[in-house]
VEXPALO-263130 format. One record per atom (N, C-alpha, C, O, CB): x, y, z; residue in one letter. Coordinates in steps of 0.2 Angstrom, whole numbers, plus 5000, padded with zeros to 4 digits. Glycine has a CB too. Layout:
# residues N
XYZA/...
# end
This chain:
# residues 98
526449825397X/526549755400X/526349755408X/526549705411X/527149735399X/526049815411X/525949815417X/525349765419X/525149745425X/525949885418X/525049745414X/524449705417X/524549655418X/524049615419X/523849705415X/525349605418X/525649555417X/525749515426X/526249535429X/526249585412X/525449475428X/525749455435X/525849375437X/525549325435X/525149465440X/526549385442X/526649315441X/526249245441X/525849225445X/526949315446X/526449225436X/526149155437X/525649135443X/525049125443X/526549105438X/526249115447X/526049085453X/525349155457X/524949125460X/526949065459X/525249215457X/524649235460X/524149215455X/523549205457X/524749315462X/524249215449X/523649205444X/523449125445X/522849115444X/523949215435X/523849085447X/523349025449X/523149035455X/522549015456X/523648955450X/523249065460X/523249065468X/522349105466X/521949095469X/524049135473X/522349125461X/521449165462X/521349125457X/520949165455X/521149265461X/521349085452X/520949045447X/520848985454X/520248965454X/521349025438X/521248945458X/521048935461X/520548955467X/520148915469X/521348905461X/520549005470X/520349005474X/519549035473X/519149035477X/520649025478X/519449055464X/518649065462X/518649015461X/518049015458X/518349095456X/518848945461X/518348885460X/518548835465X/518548775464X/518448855452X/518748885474X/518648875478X/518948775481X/518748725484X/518148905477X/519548795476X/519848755474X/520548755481X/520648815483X/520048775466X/520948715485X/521648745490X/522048725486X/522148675481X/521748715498X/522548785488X/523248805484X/523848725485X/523948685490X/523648905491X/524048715478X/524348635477X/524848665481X/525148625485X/524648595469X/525148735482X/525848715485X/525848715493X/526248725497X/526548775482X/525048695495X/525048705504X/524948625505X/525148605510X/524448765508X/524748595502X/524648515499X/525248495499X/525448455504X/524348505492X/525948525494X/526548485495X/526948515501X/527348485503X/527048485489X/526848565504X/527248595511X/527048555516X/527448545520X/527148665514X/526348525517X/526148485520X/526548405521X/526848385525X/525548495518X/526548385513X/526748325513X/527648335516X/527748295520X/526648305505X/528048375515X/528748405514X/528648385521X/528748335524X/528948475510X/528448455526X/528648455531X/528148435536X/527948455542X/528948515532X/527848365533X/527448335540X/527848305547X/527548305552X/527048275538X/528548275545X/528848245553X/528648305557X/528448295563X/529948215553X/528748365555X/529148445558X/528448455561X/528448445568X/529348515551X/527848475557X/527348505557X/526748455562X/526348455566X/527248515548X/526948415559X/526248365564X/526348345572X/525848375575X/526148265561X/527048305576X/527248305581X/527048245582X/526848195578X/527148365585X/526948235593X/526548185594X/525748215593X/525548275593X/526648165601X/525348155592X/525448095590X/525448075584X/525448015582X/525148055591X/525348135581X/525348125573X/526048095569X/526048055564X/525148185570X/526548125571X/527048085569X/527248015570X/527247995576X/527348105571X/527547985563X/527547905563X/526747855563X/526747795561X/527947875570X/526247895566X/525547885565X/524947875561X/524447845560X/525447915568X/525447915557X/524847945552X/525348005542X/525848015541X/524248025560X/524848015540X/525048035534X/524648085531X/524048075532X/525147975529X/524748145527X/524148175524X/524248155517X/524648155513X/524148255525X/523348135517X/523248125511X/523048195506X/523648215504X/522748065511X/522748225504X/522448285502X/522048335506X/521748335512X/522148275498X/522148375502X/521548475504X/521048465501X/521048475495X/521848565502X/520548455505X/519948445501X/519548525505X/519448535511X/519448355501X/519548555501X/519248645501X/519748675509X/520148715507X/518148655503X/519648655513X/519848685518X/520048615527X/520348615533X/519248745518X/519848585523X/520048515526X/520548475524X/520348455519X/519448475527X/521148445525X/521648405529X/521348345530X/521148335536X/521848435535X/521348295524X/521248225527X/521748185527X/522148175522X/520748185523X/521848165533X/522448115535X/522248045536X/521748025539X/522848135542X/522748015534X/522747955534X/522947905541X/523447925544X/523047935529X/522747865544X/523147855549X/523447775548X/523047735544X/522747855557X/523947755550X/524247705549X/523947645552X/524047595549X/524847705550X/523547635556X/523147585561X/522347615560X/522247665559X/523347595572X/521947555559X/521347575562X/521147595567X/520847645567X/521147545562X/521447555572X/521547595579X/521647645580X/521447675586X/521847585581X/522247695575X/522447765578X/522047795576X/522247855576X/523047795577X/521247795572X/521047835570X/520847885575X/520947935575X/520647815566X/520347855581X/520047875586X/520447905592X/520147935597X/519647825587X/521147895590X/521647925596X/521847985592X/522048035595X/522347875600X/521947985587X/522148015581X/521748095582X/521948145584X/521947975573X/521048065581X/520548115582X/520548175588X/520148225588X/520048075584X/521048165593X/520748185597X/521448245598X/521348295602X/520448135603X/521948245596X/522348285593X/522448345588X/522848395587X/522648255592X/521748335585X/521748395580X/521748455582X/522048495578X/521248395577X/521448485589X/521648535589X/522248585589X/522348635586X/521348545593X/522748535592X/523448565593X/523648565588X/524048615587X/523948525597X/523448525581X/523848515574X/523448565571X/523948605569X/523848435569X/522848605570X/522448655567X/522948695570X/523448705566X/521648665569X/523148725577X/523448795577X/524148785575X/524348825571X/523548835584X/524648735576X/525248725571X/525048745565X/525348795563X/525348655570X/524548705562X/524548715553X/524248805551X/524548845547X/523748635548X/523748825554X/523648905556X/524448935559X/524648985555X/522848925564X/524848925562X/525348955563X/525748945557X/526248975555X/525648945568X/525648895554X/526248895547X/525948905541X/526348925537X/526648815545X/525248905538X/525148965534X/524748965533X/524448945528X/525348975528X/524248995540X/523949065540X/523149035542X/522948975541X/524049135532X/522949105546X/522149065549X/521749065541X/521949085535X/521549125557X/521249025543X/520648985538X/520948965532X/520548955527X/519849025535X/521648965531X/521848895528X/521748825527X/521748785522X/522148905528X/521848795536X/521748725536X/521348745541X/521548765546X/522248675536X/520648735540X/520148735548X/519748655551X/519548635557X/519348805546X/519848615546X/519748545550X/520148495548X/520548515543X/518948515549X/520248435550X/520548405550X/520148335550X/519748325554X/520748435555X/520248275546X/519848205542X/520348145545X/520948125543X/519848205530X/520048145550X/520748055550X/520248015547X/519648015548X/521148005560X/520647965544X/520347925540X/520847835541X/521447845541X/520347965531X/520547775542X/520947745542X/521147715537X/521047745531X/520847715544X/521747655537X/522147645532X/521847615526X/521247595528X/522747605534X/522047615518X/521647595513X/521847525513X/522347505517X/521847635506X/521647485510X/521847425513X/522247405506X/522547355505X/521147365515X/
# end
């Protein structure tokens, strides 16, 4: 039974051969965005999904898209300091769905 491995690593590589991001960095995201995002992202904006290595956030104004924009870099090394470099390397503001 040694060739037996936890669950959770056996999706961690079925996803990541079909180059797929890991669901539980998606809900840590959702969990601890007041924490994780800061100004101006906080109360601003929301993340919607990981789409391969990008972070598309929603912003709550049309307007904050373009001020939104210009904060990404500070939130990329946040999200690299909370789990780990070329996990989240860009960053999608998107405005609100109507």
């Amino acid at each position: 039974m040694s060739d037996l491995e936890p669950l959770a690593e056996g999706l961690e590589k079925v996803f990541g051969r079909l180059g797929l991001p890991d669901p539980r960095v998606m809900s840590a995201i959702i969990d601890e965005w007041d924490t994780l995002a800061g100004t101006p992202w906080k109360g601003n904006s929301k993340p919607v999904v990981v789409r391969g290595r990008t972070l598309v956030v929603e912003a709550t104004t049309p307007s904050q898209v373009a001020f939104l924009r210009y904060g990404k870099t500070k939130l990329l090394t946040t999200l690299a300091g909370r789990f780990g470099e070329g996990v989240i390397t860009e960053i999608e503001v998107v405005p609100p769905r109507r």
